[in-house]
C-alpha positions as CSV (number, residue, x, y, z in Angstrom):
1,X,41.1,118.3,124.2
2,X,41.9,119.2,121.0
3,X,40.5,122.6,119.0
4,X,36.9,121.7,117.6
5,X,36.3,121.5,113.8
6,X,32.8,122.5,112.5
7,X,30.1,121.0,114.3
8,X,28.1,120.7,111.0
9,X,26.2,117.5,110.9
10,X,27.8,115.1,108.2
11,X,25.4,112.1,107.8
12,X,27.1,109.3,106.7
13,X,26.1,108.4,103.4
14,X,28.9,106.1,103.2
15,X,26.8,103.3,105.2
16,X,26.2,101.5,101.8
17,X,29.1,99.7,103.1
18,X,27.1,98.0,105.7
19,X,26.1,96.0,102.7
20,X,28.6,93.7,103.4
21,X,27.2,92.6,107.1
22,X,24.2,91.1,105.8
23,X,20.7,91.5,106.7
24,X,19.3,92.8,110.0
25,X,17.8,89.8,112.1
26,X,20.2,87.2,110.8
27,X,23.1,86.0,113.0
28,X,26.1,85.6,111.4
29,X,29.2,83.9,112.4
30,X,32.1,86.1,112.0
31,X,33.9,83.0,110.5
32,X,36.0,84.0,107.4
33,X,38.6,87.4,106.8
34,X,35.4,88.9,104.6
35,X,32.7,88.5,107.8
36,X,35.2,89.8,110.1
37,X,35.9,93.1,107.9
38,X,32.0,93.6,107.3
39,X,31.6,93.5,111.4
40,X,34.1,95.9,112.0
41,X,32.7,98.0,109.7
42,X,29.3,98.2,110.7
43,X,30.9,98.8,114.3
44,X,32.1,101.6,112.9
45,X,29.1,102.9,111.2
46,X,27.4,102.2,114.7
47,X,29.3,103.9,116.5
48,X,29.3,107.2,114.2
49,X,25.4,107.3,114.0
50,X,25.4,106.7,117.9
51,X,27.7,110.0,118.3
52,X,25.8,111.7,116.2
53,X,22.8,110.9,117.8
54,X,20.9,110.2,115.2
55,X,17.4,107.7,115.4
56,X,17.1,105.4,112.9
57,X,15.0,102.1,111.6
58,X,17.8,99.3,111.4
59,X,15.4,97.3,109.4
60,X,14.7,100.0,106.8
61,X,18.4,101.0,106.5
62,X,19.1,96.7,105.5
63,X,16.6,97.2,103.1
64,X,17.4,100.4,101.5
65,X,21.3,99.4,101.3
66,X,20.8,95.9,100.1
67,X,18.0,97.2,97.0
68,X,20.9,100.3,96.7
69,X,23.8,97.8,95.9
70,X,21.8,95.4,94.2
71,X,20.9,97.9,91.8
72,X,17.3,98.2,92.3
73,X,15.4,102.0,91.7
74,X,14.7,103.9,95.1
75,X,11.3,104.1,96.5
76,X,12.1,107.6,97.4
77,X,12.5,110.3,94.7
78,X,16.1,112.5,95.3
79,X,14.1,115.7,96.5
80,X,12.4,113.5,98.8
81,X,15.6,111.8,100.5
82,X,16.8,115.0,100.8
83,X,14.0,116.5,102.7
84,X,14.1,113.8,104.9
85,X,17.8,114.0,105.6
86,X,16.9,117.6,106.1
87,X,14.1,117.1,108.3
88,X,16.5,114.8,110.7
89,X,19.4,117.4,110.7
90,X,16.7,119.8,111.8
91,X,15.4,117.7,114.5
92,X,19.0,117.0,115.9
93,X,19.8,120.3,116.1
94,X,16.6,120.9,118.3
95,X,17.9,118.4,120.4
96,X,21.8,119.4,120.7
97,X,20.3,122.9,121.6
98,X,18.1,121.8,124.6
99,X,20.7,119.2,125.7
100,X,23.0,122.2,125.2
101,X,21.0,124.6,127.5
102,X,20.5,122.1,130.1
103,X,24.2,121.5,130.3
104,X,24.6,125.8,130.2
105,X,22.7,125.6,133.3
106,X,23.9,122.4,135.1
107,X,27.4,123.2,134.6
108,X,27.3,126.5,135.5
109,X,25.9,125.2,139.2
110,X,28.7,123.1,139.2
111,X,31.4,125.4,138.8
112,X,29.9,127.6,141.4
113,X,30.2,125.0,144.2
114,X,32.9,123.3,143.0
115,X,35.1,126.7,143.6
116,X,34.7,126.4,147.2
117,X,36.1,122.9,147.0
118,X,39.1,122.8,149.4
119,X,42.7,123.1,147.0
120,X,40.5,124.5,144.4
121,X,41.6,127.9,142.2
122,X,40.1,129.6,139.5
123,X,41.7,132.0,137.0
124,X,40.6,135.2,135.5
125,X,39.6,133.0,132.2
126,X,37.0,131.2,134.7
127,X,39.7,128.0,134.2
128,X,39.1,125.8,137.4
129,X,42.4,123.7,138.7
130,X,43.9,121.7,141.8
131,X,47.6,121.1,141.6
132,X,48.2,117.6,142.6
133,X,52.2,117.2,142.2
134,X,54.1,120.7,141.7
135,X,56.7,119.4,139.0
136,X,60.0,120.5,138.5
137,X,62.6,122.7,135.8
138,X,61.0,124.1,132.9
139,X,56.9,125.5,132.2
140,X,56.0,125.4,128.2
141,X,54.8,128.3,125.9
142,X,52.3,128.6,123.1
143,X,55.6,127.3,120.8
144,X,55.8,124.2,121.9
145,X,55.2,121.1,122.0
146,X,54.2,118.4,124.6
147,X,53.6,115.3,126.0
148,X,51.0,114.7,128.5
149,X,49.4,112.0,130.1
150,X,45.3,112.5,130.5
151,X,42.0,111.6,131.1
152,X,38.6,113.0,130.4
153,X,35.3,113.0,131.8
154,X,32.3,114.8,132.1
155,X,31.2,116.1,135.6
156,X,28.9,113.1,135.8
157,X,31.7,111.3,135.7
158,X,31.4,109.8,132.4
159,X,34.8,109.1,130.7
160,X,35.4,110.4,126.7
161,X,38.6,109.4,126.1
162,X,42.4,108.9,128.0
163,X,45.7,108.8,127.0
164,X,46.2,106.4,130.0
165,X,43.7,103.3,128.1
166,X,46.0,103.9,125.0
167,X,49.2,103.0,126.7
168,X,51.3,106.2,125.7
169,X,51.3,110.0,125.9
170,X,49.6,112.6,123.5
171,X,51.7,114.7,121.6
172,X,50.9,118.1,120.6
173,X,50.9,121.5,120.0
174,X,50.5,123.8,123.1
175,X,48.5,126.0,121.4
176,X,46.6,123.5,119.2
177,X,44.2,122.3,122.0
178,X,41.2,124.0,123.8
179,X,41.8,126.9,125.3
180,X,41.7,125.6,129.0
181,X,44.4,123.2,127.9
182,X,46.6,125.9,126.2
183,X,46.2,127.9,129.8
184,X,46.5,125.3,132.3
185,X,49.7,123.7,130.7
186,X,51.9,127.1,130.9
187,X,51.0,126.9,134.0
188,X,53.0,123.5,135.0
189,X,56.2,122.2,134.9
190,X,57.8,118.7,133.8
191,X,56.4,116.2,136.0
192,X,53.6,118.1,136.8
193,X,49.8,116.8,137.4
194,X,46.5,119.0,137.8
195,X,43.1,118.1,138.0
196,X,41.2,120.6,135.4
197,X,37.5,121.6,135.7
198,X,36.9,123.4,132.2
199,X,33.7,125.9,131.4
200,X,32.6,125.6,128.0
201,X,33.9,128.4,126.7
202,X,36.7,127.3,127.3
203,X,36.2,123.8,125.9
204,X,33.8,123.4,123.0
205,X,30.6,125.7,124.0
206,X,28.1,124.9,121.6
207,X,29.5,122.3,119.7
208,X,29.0,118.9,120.5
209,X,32.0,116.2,119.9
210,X,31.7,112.4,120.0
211,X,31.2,111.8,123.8
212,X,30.8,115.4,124.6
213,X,27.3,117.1,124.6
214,X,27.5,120.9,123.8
215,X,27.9,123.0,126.7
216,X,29.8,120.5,128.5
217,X,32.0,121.5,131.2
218,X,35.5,119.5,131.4
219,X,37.2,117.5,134.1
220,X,40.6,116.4,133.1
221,X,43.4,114.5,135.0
222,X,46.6,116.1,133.3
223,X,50.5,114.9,133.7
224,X,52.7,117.0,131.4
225,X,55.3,114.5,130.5
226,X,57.6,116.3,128.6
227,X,58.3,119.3,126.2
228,X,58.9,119.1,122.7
229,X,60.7,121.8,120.8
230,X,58.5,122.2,117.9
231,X,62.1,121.6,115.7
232,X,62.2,118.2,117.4
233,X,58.5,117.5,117.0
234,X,57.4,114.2,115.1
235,X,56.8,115.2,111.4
């Protein structure tokens, strides 16, 4: 929900720290502090190369990091790495684009039926919303700030992320999420919840987020909690 930063793709060249797991093939008990870090960071690194989408030999990348940290010269000269690196960058932004178009097109269907959906309304943005529970007192303005309970999911109905599996509300800006967010939540009151169907231009378009393919149109479940005066917002 909140405003994208560049989409830019930033291969992690930090993943000599998967050093520390160990080789590729070889169970390891996760038995001492030391083991237990080195998991958790290659989970990590995991995880980012999976968002990214980016296809990779887990044998070569052992091999390459352990000769790397043990000192040992590369088998690749600097102007080939960084061809290669260029040459994967290229092919995923061949594939972000046709995921991207596909989702243009699927989500644009979507949208279409989903406007004749009974309780359904659409603003002049193209913002699609169902009010669940009215609310009561006060509406908030691009100023403040808030506190909202939410969950997120694609219209397959794929979840990317909840306030709810955190166990406590967001707080932010109103104005520093997506643009559907910044619109629907003048639109409530305190107490409030709305089910909001999101075009990508109103979300991220193009861009593609962790758990978000570009193009993607929005559903979110949305409780505004609370306002925040931005003079009593957490520092």
């Amino acid at each position: 929900m909140f405003k994208s930063s560049s989409s830019r793709l930033t291969l992690t060249i930090g993943i000599a720290a998967v050093a520390l797991v160990g080789g590729i093939g070889c169970e390891k008990k996760l038995d001492t502090d030391q083991r237990k870090a080195s998991y958790a960071i290659g989970q990590q690194i995991g995880q980012n190369l999976k968002n990214q989408n980016i296809e990779f030999d887990a044998d070569v990348l052992a091999m390459s990091i352990k000769e790397a940290s043990s000192g040992k010269t590369s088998k690749l000269k600097p102007e080939e790495m960084q061809q290669a690196l260029m040459k994967l960058q290229e092919g995923i932004m061949k594939k972000q684009t046709e995921v991207g178009e596909k989702n243009k097109t699927d989500g644009m269907a979507y949208l279409e039926k989903n406007k004749t959906q009974p309780g359904v309304k659409t603003t002049a943005s193209g913002l699609q919303y169902i009010v669940v529970e009215e609310g009561k007192g006060k509406s908030p303005t691009e100023k403040d700030t808030v506190k909202a309970q939410y969950k997120g999911t694609l219209i397959t109905g794929e979840q990317f992320d909840s306030s709810y599996d955190r166990g406590q509300p967001a707080e932010f800006p109103v104005s520093g999420v997506i643009k559907g967010w910044t619109e629907a939540l003048q639109m409530m009151k305190i107490g409030g919840k709305v089910k909001l169907f999101i075009p990508p231009e109103l979300g991220y378009g193009p861009s593609a987020r962790p758990g978000i393919p570009a193009n993607s149109v929005l559903v979110f479940d949305v409780e505004l909690v609370d306002i925040v005066k931005p003079a009593a917002a957490k520092k």
